[in-house]
Backbone as JSON Lines, residues from 0, in Angstrom:
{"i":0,"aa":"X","n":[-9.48,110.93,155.35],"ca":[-8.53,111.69,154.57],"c":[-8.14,112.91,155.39]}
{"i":1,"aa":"X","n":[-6.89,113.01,155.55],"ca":[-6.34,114.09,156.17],"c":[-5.76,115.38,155.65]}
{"i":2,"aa":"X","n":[-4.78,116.42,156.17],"ca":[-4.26,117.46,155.51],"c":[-3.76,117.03,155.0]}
{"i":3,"aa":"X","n":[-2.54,116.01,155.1],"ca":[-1.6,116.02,153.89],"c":[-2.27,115.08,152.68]}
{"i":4,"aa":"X","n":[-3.4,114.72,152.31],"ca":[-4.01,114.17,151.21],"c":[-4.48,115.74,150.45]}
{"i":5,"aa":"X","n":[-5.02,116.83,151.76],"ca":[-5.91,117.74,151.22],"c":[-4.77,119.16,150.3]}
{"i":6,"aa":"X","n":[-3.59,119.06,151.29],"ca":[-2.56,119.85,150.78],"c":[-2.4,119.07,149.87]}
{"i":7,"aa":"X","n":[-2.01,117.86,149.28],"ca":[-1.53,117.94,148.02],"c":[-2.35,117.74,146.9]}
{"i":8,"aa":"X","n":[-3.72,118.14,147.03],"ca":[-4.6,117.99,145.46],"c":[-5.21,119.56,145.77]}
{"i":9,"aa":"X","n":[-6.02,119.35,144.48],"ca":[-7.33,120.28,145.0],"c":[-8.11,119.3,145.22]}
{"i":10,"aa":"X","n":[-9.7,119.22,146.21],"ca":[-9.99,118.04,146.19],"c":[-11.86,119.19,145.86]}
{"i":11,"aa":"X","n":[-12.6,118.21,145.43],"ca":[-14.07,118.86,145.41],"c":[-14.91,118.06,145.52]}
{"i":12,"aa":"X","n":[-16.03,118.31,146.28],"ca":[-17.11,117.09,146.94],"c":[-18.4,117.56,146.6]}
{"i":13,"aa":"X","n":[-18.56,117.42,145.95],"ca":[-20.57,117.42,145.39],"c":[-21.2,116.51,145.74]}
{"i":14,"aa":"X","n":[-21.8,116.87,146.86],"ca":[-23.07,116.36,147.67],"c":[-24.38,116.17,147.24]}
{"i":15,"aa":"X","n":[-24.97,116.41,145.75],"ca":[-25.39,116.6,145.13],"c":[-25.34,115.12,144.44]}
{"i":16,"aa":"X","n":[-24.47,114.78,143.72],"ca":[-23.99,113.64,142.76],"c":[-23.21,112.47,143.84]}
{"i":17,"aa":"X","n":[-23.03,112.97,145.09],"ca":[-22.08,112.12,145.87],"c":[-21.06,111.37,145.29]}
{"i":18,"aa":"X","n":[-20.08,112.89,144.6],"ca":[-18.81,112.52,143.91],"c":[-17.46,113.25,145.25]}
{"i":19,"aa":"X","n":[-16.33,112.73,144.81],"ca":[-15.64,113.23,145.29],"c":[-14.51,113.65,144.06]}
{"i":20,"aa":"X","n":[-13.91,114.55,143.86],"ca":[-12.99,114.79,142.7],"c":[-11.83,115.25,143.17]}
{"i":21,"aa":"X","n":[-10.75,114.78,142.53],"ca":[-9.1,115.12,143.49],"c":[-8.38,115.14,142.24]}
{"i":22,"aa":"X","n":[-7.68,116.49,141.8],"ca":[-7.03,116.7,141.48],"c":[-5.17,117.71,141.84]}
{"i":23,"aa":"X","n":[-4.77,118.07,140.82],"ca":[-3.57,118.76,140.91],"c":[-3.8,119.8,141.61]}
{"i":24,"aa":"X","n":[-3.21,120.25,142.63],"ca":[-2.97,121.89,142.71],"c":[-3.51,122.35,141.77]}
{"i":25,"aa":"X","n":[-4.19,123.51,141.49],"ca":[-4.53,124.39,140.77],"c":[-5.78,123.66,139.48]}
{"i":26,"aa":"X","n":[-5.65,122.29,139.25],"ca":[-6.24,122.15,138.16],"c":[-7.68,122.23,138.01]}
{"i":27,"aa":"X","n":[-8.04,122.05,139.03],"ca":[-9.94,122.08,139.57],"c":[-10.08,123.23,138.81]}
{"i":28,"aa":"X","n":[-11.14,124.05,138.07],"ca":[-11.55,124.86,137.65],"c":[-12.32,125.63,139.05]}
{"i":29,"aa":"X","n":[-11.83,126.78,139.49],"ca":[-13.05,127.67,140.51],"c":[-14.25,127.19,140.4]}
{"i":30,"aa":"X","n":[-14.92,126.95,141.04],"ca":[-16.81,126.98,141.42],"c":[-17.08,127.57,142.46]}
{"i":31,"aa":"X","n":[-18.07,128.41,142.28],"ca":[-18.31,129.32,143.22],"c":[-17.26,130.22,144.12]}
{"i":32,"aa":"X","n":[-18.17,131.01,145.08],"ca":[-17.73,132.2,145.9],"c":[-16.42,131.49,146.54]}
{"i":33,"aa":"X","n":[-15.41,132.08,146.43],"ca":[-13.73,131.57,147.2],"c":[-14.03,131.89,148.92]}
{"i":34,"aa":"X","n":[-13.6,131.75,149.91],"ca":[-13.15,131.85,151.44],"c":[-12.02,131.56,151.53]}
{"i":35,"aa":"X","n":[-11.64,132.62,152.04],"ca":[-10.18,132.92,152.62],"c":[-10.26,131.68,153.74]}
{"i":36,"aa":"X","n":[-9.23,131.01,153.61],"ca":[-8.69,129.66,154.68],"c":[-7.37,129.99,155.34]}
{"i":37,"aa":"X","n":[-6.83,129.15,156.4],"ca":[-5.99,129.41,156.71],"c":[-5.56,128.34,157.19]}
{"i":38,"aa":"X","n":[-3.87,127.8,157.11],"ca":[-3.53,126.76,156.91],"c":[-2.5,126.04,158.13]}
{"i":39,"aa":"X","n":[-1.78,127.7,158.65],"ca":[-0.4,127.56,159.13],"c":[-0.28,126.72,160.12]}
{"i":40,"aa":"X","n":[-1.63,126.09,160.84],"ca":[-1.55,124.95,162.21],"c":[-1.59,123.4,160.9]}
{"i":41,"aa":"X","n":[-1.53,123.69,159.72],"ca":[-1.71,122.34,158.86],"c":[-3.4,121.77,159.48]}
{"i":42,"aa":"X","n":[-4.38,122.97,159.08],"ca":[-5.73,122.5,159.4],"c":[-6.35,123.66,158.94]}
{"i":43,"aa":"X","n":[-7.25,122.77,158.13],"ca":[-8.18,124.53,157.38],"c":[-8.69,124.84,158.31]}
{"i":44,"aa":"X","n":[-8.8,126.43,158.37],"ca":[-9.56,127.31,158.76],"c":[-9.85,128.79,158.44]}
{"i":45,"aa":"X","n":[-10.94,129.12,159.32],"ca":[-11.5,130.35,158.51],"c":[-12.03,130.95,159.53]}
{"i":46,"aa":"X","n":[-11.81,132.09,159.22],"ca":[-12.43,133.14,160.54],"c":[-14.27,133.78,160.04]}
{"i":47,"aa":"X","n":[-14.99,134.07,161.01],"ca":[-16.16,134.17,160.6],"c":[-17.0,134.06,161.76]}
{"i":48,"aa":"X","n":[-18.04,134.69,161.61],"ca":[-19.11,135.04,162.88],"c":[-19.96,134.29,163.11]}
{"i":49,"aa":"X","n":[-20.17,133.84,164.69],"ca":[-21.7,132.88,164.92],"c":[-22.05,133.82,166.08]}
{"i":50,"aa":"X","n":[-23.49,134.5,165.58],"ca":[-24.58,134.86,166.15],"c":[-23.6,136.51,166.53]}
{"i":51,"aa":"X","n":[-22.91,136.43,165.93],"ca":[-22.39,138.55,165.27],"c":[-20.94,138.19,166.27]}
{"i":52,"aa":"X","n":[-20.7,136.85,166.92],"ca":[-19.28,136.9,167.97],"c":[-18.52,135.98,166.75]}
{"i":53,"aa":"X","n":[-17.16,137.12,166.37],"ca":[-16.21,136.69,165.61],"c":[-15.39,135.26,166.09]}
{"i":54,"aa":"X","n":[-15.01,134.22,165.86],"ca":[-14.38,133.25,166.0],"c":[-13.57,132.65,164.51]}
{"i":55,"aa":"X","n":[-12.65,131.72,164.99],"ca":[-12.01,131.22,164.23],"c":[-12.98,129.46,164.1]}
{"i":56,"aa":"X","n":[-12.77,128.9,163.12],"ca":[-13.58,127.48,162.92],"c":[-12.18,126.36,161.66]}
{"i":57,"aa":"X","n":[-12.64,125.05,162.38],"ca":[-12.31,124.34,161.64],"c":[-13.06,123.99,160.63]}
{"i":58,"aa":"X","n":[-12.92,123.65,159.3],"ca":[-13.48,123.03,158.7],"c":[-13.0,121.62,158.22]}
{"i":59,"aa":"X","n":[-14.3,120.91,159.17],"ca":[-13.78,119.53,159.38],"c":[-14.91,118.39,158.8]}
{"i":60,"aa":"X","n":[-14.32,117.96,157.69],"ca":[-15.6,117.09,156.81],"c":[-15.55,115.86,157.05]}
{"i":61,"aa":"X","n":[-14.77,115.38,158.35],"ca":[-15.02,114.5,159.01],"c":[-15.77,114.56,160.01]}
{"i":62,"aa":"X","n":[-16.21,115.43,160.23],"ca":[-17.46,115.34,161.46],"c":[-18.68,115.58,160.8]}
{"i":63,"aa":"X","n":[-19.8,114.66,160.93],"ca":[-21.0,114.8,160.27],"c":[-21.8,115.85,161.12]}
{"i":64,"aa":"X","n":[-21.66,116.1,162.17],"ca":[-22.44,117.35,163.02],"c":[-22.5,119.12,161.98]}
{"i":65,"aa":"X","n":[-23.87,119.15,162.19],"ca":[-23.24,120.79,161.51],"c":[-22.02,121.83,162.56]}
{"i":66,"aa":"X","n":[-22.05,121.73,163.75],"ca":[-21.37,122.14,164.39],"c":[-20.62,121.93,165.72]}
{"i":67,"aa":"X","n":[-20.08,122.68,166.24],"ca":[-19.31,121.89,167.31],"c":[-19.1,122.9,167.83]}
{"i":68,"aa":"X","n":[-19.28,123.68,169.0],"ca":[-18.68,124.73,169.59],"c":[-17.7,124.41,170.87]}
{"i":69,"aa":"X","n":[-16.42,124.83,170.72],"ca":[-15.87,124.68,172.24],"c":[-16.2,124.95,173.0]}
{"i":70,"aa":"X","n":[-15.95,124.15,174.51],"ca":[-16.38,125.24,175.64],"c":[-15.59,126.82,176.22]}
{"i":71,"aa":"X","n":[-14.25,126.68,175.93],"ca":[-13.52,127.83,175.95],"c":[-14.41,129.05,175.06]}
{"i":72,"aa":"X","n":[-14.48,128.85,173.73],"ca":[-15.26,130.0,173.27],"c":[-16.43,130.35,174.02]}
{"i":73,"aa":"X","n":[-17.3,129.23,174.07],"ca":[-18.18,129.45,174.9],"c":[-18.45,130.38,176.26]}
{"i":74,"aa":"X","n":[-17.12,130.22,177.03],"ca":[-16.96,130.87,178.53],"c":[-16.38,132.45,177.97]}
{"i":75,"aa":"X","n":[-15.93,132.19,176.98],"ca":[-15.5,133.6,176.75],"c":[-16.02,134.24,175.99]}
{"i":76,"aa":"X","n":[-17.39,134.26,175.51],"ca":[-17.99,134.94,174.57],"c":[-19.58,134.03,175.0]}
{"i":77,"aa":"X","n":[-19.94,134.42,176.26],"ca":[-21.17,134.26,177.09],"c":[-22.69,134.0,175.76]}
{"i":78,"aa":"X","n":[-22.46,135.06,175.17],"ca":[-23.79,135.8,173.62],"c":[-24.1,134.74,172.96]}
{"i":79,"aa":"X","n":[-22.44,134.8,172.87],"ca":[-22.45,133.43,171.26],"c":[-23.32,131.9,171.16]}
{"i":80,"aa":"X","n":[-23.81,131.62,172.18],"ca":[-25.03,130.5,172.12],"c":[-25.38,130.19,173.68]}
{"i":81,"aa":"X","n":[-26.75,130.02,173.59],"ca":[-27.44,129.72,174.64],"c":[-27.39,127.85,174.77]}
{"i":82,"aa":"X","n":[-27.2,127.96,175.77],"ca":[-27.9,126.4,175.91],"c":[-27.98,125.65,177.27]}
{"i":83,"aa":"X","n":[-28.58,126.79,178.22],"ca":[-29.14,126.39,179.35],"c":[-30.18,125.5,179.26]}
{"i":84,"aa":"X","n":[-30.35,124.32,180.53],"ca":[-31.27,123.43,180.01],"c":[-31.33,122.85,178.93]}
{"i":85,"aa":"X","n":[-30.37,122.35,177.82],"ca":[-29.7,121.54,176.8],"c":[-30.25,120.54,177.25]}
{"i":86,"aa":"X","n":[-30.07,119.67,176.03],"ca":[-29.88,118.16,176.63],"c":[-28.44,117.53,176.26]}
{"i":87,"aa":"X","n":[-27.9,116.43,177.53],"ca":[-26.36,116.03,177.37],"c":[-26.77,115.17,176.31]}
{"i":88,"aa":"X","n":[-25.43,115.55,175.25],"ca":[-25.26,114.51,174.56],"c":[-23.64,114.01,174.46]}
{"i":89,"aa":"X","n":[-23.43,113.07,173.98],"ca":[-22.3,112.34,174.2],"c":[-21.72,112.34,172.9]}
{"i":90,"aa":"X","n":[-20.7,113.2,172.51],"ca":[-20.22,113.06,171.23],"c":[-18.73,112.22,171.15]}
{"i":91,"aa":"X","n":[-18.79,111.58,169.89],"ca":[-17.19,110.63,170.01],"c":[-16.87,110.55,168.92]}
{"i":92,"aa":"X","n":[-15.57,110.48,168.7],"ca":[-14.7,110.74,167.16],"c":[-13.63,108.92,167.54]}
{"i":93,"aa":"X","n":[-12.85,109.79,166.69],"ca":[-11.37,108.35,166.47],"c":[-10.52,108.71,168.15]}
{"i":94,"aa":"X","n":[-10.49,109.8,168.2],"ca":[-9.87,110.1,169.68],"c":[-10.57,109.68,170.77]}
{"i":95,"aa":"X","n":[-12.15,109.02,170.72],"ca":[-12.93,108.73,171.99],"c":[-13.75,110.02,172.65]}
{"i":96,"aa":"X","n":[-14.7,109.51,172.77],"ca":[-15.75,110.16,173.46],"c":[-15.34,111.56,174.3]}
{"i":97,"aa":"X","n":[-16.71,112.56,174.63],"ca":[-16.4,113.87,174.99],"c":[-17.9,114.19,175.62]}
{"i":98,"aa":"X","n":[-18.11,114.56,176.67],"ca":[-19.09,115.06,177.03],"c":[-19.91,116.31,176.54]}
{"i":99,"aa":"X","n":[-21.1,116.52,175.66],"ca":[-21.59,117.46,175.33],"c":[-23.02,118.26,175.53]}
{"i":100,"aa":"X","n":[-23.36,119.38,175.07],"ca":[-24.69,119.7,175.41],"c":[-25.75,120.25,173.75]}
{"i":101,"aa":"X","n":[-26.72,119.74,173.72],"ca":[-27.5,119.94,172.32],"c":[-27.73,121.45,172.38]}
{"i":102,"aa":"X","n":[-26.91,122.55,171.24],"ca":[-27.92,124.01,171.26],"c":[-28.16,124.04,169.75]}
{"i":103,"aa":"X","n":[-29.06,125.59,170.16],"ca":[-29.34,125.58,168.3],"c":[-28.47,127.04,168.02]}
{"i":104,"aa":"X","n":[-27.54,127.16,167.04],"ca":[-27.17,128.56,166.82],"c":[-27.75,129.23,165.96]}
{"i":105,"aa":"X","n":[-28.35,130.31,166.48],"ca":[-29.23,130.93,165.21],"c":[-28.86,131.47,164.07]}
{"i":106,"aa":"X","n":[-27.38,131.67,163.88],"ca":[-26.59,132.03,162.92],"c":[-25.32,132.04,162.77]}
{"i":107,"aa":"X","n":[-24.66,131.36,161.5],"ca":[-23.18,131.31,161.24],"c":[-22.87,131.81,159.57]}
{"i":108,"aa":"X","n":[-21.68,133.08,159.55],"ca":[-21.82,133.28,158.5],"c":[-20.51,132.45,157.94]}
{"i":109,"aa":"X","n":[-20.54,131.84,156.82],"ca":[-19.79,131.07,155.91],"c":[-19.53,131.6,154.47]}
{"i":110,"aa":"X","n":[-18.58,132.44,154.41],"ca":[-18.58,133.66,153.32],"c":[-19.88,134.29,153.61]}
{"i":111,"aa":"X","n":[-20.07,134.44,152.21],"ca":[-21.11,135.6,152.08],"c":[-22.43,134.65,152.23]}
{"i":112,"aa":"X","n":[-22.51,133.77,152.79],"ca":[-23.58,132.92,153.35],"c":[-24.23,132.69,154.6]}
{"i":113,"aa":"X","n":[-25.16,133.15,155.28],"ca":[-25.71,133.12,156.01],"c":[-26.41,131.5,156.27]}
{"i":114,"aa":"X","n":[-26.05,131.19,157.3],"ca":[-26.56,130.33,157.72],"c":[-27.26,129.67,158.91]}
{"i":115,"aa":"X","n":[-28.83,130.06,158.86],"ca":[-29.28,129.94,160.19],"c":[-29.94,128.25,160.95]}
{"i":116,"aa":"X","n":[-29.85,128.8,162.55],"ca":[-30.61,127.57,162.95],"c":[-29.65,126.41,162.86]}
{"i":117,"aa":"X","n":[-28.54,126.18,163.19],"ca":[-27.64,125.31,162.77],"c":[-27.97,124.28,164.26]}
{"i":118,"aa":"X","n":[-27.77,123.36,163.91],"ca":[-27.97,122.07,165.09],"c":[-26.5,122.39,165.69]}
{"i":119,"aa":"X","n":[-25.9,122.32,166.79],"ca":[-24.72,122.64,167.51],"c":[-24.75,121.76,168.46]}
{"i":120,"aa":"X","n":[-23.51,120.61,168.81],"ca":[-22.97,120.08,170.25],"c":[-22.34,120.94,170.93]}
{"i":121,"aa":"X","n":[-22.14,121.58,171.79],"ca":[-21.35,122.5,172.73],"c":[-20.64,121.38,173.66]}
{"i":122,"aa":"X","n":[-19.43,121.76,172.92],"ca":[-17.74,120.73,173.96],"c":[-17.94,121.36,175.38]}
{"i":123,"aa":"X","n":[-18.08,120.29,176.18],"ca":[-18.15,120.49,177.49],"c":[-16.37,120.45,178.09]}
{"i":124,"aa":"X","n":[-16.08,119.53,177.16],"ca":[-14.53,119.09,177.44],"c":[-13.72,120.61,177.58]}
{"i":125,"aa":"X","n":[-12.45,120.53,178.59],"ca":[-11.51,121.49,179.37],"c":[-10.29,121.41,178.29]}
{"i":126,"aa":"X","n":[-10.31,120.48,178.06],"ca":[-8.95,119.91,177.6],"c":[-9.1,118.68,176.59]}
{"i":127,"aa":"X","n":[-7.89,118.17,175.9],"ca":[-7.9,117.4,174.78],"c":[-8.75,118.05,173.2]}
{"i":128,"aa":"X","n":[-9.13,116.74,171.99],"ca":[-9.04,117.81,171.41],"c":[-10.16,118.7,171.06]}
{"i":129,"aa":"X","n":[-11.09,118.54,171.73],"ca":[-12.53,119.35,171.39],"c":[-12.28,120.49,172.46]}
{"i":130,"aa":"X","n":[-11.1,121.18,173.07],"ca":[-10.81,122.08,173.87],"c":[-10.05,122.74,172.97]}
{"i":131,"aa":"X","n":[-9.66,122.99,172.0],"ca":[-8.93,123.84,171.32],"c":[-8.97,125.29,171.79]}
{"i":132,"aa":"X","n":[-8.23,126.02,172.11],"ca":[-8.28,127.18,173.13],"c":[-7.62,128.02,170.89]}
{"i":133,"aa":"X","n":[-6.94,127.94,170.06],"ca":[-7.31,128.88,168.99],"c":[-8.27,128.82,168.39]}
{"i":134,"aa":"X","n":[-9.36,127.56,168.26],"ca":[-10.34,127.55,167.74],"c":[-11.94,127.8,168.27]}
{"i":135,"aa":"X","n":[-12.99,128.7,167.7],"ca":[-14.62,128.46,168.53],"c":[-14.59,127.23,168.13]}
{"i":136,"aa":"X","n":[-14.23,126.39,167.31],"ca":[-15.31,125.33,167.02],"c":[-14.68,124.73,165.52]}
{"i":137,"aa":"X","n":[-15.85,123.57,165.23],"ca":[-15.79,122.97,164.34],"c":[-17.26,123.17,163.2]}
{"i":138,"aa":"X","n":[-17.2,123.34,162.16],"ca":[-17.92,123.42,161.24],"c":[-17.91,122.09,160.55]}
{"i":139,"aa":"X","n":[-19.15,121.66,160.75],"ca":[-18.78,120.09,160.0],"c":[-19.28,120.34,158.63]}
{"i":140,"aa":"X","n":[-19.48,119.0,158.51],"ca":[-20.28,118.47,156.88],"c":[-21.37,118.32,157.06]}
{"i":141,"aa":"X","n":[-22.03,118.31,158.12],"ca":[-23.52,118.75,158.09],"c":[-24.1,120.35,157.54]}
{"i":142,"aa":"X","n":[-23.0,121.11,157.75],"ca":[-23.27,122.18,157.23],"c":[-22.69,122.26,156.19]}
{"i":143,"aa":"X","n":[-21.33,121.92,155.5],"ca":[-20.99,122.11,154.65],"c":[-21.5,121.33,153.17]}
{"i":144,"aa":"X","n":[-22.55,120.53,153.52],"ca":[-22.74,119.06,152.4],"c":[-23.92,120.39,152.02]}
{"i":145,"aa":"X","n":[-24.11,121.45,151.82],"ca":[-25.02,122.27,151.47],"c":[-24.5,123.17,150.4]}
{"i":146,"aa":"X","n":[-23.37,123.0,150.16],"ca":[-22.41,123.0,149.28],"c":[-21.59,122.46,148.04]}
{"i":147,"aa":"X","n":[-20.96,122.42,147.06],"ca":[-20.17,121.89,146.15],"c":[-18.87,122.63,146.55]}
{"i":148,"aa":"X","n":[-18.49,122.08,147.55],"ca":[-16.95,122.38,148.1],"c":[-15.83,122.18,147.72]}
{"i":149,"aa":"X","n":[-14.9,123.03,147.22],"ca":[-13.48,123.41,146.67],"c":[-12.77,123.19,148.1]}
{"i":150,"aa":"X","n":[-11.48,122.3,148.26],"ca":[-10.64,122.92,148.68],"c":[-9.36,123.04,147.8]}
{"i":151,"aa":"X","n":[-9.17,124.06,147.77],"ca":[-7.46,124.63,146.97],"c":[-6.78,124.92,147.91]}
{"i":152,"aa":"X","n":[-5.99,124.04,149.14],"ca":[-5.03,125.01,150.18],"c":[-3.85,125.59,149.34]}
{"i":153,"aa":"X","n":[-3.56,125.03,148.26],"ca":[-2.41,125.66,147.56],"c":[-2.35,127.01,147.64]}
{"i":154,"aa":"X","n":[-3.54,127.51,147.34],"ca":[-4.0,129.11,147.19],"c":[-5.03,129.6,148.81]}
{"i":155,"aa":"X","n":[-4.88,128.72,149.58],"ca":[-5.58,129.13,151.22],"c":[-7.02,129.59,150.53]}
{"i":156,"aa":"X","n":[-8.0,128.88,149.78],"ca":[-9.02,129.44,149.63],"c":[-10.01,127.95,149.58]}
{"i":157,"aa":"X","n":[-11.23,127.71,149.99],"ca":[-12.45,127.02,150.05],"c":[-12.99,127.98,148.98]}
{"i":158,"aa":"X","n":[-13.84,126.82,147.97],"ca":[-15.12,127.66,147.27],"c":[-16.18,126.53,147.31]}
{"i":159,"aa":"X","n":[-17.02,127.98,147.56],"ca":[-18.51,127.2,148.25],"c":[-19.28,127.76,146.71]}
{"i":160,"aa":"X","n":[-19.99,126.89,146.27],"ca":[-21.11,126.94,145.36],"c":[-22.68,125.88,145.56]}
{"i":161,"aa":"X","n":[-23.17,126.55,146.31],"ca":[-24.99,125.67,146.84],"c":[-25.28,125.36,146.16]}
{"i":162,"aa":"X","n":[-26.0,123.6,146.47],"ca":[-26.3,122.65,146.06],"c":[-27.58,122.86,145.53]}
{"i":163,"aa":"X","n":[-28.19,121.65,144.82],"ca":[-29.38,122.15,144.59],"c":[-30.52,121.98,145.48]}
{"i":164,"aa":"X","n":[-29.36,120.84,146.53],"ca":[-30.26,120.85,147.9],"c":[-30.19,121.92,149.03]}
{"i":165,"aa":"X","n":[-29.23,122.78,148.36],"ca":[-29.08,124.29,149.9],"c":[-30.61,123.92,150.36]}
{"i":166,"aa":"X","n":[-30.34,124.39,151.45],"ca":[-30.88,124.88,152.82],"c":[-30.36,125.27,153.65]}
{"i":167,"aa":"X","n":[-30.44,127.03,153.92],"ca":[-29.94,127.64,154.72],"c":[-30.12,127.63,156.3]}
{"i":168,"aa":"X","n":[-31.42,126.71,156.13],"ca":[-31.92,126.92,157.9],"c":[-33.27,128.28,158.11]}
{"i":169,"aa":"X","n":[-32.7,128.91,157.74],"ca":[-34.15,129.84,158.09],"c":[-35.59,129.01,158.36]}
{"i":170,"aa":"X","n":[-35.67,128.05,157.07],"ca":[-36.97,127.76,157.75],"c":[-37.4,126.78,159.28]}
{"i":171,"aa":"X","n":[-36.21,126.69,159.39],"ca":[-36.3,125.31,160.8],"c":[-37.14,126.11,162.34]}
């Protein structure tokens, strides 16, 4: 399911009940804390900090990874994750395979949610689409299935309300 399925409902996914619910614009009732999204490339996103370095992120619930960091962010914001001595891993979508490296990020905030210890592929790729030079990265559904996720792009807002399975990561 893509943007234009996601632009035209509200859609909400409880990971919890492993429902998916799609309705009208507006008709979903709010659940939980709102996040400001942003739409104008026709791809949610949201601005927000991993490990205190501000970046922009997709939120992409087609990728089961909790995360995905570009390598561009990466080269340009040195802090934002370690992962010397990684191990390669080989990540691949519908577009085909991408060369990657395993890190752990010790923190991503997602609204007013802290979220530590996140499992991370770091895009080795220059170019194509895990090179996104406006985006750090991808926020998958590994992190987000920790959630009862709203999207309303009608109104540019995600609402996150934790599952009863949250887990923030701290303890990992």
């Amino acid at each position: 399911l893509g943007y234009p399925f996601f632009a035209a409902a509200d859609v909400r996914v409880d990971p919890d009940r492993l429902t998916m619910t799609v309705g009208k614009p507006g008709a979903l009732p709010p659940l939980g804390t709102a996040i400001s999204i942003d739409t104008d490339r026709e791809l949610p996103e949201t601005s927000t900090t991993m490990n205190r370095v501000p970046g922009r992120f997709l939120l992409d619930t087609g990728n089961s990874n909790e995360l995905l960091v570009f390598h561009a962010f990466v080269q340009a914001h040195p802090s934002a994750v370690f992962y010397a001595g990684s191990h390669y891993a080989q990540n691949s979508g519908v577009g085909g395979g991408s060369a990657a490296v395993r890190a752990m990020v010790n923190e991503i905030d997602l609204g007013p949610y802290k979220m530590y210890n996140r499992y991370a592929d770091i895009m080795l790729a220059d170019n194509g689409a895990f090179a996104d030079r406006n985006e750090a990265g991808n926020i998958g559904l590994g992190t987000l299935k920790n959630f009862v996720f709203t999207f309303d792009l009608a109104h540019d807002a995600l609402f996150l309300d934790p599952t009863r399975s949250f887990d923030n990561g701290r303890g990992r």
